[in-house]
C-alpha positions as CSV (number, residue, x, y, z in Angstrom):
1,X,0.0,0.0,0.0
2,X,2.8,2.3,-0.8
3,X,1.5,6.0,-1.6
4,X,3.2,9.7,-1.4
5,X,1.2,11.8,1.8
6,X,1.0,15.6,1.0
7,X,-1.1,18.5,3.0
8,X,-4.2,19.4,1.6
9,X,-3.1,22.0,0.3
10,X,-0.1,20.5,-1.9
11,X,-2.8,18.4,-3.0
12,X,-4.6,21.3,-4.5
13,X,-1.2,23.3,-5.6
14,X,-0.7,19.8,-7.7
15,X,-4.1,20.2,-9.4
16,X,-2.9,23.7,-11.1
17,X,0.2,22.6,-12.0
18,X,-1.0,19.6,-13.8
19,X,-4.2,21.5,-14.7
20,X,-6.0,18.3,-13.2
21,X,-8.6,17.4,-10.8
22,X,-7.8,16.5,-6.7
23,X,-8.7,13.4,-7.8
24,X,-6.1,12.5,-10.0
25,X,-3.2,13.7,-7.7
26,X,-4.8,11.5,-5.2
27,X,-4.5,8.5,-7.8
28,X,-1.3,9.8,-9.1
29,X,0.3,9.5,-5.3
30,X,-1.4,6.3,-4.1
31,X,0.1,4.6,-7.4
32,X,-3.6,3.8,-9.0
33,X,-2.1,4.9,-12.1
34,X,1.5,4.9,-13.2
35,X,2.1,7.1,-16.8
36,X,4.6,10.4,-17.0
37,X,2.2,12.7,-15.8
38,X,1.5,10.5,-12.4
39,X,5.2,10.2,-12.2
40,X,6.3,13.7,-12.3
41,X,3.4,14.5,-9.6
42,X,4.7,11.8,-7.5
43,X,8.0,13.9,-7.8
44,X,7.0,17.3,-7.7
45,X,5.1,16.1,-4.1
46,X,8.1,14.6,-2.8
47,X,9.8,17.8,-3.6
48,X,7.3,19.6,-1.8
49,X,7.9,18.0,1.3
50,X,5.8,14.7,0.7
51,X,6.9,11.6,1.8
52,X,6.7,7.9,0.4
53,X,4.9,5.5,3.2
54,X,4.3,2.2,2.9
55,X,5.7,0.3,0.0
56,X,6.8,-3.2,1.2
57,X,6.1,-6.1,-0.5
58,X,3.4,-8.3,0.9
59,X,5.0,-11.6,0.1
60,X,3.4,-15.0,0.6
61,X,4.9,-18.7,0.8
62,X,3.4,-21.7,1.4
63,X,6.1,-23.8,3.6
64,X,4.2,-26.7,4.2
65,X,0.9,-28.3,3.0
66,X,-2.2,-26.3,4.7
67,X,0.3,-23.1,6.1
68,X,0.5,-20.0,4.4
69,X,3.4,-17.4,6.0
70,X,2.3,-13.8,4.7
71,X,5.3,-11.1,5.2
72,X,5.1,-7.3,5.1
73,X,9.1,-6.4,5.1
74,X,10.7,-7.5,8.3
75,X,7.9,-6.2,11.0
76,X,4.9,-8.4,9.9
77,X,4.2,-11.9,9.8
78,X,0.8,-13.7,9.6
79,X,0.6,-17.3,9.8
80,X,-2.7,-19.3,8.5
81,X,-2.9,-23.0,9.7
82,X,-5.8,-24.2,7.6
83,X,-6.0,-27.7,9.1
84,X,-5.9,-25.9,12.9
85,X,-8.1,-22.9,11.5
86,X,-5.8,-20.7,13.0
87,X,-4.5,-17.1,12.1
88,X,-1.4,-15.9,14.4
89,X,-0.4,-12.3,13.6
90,X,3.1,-11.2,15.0
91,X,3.9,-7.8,14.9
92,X,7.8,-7.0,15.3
93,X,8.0,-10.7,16.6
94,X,5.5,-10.7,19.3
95,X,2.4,-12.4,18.3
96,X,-0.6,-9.7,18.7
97,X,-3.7,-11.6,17.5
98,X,-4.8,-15.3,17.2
99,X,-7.9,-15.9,15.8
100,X,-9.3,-19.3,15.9
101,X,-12.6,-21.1,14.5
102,X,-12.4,-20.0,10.6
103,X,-12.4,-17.0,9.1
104,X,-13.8,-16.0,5.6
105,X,-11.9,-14.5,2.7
106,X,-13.2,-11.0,3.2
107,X,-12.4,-11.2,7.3
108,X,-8.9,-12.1,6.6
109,X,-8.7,-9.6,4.3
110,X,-9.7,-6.9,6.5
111,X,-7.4,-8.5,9.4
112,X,-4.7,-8.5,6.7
113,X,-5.0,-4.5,5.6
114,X,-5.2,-3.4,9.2
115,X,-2.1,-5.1,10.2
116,X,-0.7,-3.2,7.3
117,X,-2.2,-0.1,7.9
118,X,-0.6,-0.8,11.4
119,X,2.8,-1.0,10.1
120,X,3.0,1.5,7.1
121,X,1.3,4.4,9.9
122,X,4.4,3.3,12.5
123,X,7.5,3.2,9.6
124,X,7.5,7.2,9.4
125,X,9.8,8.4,12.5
């Protein structure tokens, strides 16, 4: 979920300079879209004082049959054991959730992007 945060107001200061809508800086910074124009608004924002969050790879491995290991760089880690029906979430190593008794797609999902949220909203010092 990598994307380029700006005020407000760079946001609109991007719209005149492109001569485009807030709508397409905001696609042009969270990545939705990535041509020349989107890629010298993602500069011209980091020039103003933007800054990148986000941005790790979400990678996912299957180590053995019925585990799935998903990794957000090096702070999260969430294990799946589909013959438990388990989810363990670690956080910087320490295991922060366990959820036990199934869980649909969409739940997982959600459990998934807040974890990230979680991370990407703690990686700017």
């Amino acid at each position: 979920m990598k994307r380029i945060v700006v005020s407000k107001d760079t946001v609109r200061l991007l719209a005149q300079v492109f001569e485009v809508t807030n709508m397409t800086v905001y696609r042009a910074l969270n990545y939705s879209v990535n041509n020349e124009r989107a890629t010298r608004i993602r500069k011209l924002a980091l020039d103003k004082g933007g800054y990148v969050l986000g941005g790790e790879e979400l990678e996912t491995i299957f180590p053995t049959t019925g585990i799935m290991v998903q990794t957000y760089g090096d702070r999260l880690r969430i294990v799946m054991d589909m013959e438990a029906d388990t989810v363990i979430v670690f956080l910087n190593g320490e295991e922060v959730s366990r959820h036990k008794g199934g869980m649909t797609v969409p739940e997982y999902m959600r459990l998934q992007q807040l974890y990230i949220r979680k991370v990407d909203a703690t990686t700017r010092e």
